[in-house]
C-alpha positions in Angstrom: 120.6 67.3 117.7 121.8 69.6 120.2 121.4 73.2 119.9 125.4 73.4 119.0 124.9 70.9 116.6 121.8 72.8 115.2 124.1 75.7 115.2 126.9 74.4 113.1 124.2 73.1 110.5 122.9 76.5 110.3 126.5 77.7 109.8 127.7 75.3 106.8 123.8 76.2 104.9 124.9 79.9 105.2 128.5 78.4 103.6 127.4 76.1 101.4 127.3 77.3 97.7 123.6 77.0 97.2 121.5 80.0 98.5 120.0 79.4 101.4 116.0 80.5 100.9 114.0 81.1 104.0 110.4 81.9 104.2 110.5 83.5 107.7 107.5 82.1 110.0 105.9 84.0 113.2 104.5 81.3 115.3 104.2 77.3 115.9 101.8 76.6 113.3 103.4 78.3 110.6 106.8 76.7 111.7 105.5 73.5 111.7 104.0 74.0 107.8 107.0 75.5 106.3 109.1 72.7 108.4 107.1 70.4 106.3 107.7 71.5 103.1 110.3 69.6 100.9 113.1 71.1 101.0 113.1 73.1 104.1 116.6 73.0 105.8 116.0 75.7 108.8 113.3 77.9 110.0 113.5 81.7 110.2 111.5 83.8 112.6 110.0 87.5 111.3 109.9 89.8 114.4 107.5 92.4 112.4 104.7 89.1 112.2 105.1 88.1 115.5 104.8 91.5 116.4 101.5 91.6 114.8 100.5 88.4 115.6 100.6 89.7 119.6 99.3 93.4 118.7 102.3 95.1 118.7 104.1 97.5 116.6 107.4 96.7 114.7 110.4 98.3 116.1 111.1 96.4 119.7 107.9 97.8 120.6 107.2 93.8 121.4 108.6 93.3 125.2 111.2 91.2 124.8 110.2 88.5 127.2 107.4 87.5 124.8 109.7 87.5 121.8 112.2 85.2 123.5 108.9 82.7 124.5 107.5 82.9 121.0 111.1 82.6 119.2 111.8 79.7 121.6 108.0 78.4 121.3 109.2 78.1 117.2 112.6 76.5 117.7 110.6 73.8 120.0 108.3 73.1 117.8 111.0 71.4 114.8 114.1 69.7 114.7 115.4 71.8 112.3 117.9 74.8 113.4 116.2 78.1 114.1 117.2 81.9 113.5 115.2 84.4 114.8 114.7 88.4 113.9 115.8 89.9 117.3 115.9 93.3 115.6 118.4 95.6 117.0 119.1 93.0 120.2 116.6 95.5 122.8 118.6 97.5 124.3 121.7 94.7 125.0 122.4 92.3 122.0 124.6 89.9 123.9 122.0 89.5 126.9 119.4 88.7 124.4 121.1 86.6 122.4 122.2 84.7 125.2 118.7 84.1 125.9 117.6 83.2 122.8 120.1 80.5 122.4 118.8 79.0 126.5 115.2 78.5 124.5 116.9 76.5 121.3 117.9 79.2 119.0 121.2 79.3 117.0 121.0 82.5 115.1 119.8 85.8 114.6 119.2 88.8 112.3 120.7 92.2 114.7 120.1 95.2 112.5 122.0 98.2 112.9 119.6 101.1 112.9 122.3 103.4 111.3 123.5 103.7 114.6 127.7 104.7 114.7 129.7 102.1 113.7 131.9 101.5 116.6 128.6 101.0 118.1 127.1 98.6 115.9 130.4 96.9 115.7 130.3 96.4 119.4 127.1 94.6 119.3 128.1 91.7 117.0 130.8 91.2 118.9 128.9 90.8 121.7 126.2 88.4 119.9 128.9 86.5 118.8 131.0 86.4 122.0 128.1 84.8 124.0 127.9 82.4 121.3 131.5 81.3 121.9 131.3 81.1 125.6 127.9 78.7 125.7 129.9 76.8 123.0 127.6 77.6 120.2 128.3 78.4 117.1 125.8 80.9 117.3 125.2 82.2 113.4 125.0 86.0 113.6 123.2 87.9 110.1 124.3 91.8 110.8 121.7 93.7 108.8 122.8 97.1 108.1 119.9 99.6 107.2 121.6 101.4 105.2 118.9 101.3 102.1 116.1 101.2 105.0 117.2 104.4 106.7 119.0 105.7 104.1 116.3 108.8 103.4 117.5 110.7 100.3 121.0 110.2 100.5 122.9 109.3 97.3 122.7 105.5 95.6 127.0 105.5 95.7 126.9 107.0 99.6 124.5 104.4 100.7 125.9 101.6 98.9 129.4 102.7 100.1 128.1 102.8 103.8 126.8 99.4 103.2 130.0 98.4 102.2 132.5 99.6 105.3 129.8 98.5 107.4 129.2 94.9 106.3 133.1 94.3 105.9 132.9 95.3 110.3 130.5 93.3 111.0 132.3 90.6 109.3 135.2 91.2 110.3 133.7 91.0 114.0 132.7 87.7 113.6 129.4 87.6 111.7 128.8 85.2 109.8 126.5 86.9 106.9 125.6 90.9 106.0 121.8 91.4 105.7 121.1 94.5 103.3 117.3 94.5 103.2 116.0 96.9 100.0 115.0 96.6 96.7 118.2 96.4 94.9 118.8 95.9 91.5 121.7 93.6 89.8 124.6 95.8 89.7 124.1 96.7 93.8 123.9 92.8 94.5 127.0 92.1 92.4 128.6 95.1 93.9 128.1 93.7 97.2 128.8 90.3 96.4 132.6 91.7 95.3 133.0 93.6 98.1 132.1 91.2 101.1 132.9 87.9 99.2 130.2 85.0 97.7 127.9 83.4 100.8 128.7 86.3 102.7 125.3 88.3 101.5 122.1 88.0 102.9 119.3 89.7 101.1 115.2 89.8 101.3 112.5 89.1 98.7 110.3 92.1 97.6 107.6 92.2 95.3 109.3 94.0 92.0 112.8 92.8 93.2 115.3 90.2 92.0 113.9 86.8 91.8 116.0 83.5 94.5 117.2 82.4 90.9 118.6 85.9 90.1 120.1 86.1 93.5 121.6 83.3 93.4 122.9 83.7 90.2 124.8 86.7 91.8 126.3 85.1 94.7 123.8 85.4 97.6 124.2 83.2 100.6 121.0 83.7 102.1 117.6 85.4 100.7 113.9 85.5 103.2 110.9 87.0 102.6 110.7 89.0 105.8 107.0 89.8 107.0 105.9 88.9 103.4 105.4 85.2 104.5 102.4 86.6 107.2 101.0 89.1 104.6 100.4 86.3 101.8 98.3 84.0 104.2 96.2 86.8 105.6 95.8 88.3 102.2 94.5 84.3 101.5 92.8 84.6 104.6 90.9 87.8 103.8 89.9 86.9 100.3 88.7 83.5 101.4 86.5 85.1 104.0 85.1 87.3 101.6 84.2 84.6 99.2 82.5 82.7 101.6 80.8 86.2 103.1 79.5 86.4 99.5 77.8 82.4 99.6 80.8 80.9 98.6 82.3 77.9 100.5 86.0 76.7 101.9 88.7 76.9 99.4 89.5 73.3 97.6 92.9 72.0 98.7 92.4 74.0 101.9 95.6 72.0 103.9 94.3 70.4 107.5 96.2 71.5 110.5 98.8 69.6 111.7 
């Protein structure tokens, strides 16, 4: 397929009524293991894990020339579309995303930060603009931080933010609201009412709402974030222990492919 083509799959999974569930990846070989897997219908990118993976802090403390080679490096390694974390855009949303879709990529988490609306606004727009003019139907997941950053403020004035914010971003041409936190049933569903079904993009979290339970509720889209990198090294690091205490390689240990 061609990356538009790419795109518009990625755009009718986010529309389609089933949840889309992502279990994000960070570099080639975990792209190419997930890709594997039955079921797998796109590939998302977690900028905290390739971060990590390269020995750098989250936050677009990563330069953004080795995200955009290690997002691209992903999207080249599958046929399936690609979306990739590009957290807050670094410093110009529409530049970046405009390189992101020259190495293969279709769509993108952009968070917010809290930053002012008309500002956060203004970058959508931007993401989505560039999309438009390369002829891609770039797919842009606004994440609003509202529950990230949200400090102490009160449950109603954060889910209330979340609200006039994700119903911007929407109306600026995104194509799903990402409100990452652990959120119970009765802040999905309020969600789900306010921006309309497949229009809510939400992450897994130990002690949170199960993909069944979100998609019970409406969500179009659930990932797991930089939980994906923490379960294989916490594998990783338990194995090597084992075999530091005479034990030997785990059975069904899967060959590299």
């Amino acid at each position: 397929m061609t990356t538009a083509e790419r795109a518009q799959r990625l755009l009718e999974l986010h529309r389609a009524p089933q949840i889309l569930t992502l279990v994000n990846v960070w570099d080639v070989i975990s792209a190419r293991v997930v890709a594997d897997l039955p079921g797998t219908t796109a590939i998302a990118t977690a900028s905290h894990s390739i971060a990590a993976s390269l020995g750098y802090e989250d936050g677009e403390r990563i330069p953004v020339e080795l995200m955009i080679e290690a997002v691209g490096r992903i999207a080249a390694a599958t046929d399936l579309p690609t979306t990739a974390d590009l957290e807050a855009g670094y410093g110009d949303a529409g530049e970046t995303v405009r390189r992101a879709i020259d190495v293969g990529v279709v769509g993108a988490n952009l968070e917010d930060q809290l930053n002012p609306l008309p500002e956060a606004v203004a970058a959508v727009r931007k993401a989505v603009a560039v999309g438009t003019a390369t002829g891609v139907p770039f797919v842009v997941n606004a994440r609003t931080d509202a529950w990230v950053r949200g400090g102490d403020r009160p449950a109603d004035v954060v889910l209330a933010d979340a609200i006039e914010r994700g119903r911007a971003y929407l109306d600026a041409g995104a194509t799903t609201v990402f409100a990452p936190g652990l959120l119970d049933r009765d802040t999905v569903a309020a969600l789900v009412e306010a921006l309309g079904p497949q229009r809510l993009s939400l992450i897994l979290l130990p002690g949170g709402l199960t993909v069944a339970e979100m998609a019970e509720l409406g969500v179009s889209r659930v990932t797991v974030g930089p939980w994906g990198q923490r379960i294989a090294l916490t594998a990783f690091a338990d194995a090597a222990v084992a075999i530091m205490n005479g034990g030997a390689i785990p059975e069904g240990t899967r060959p590299l492919n």
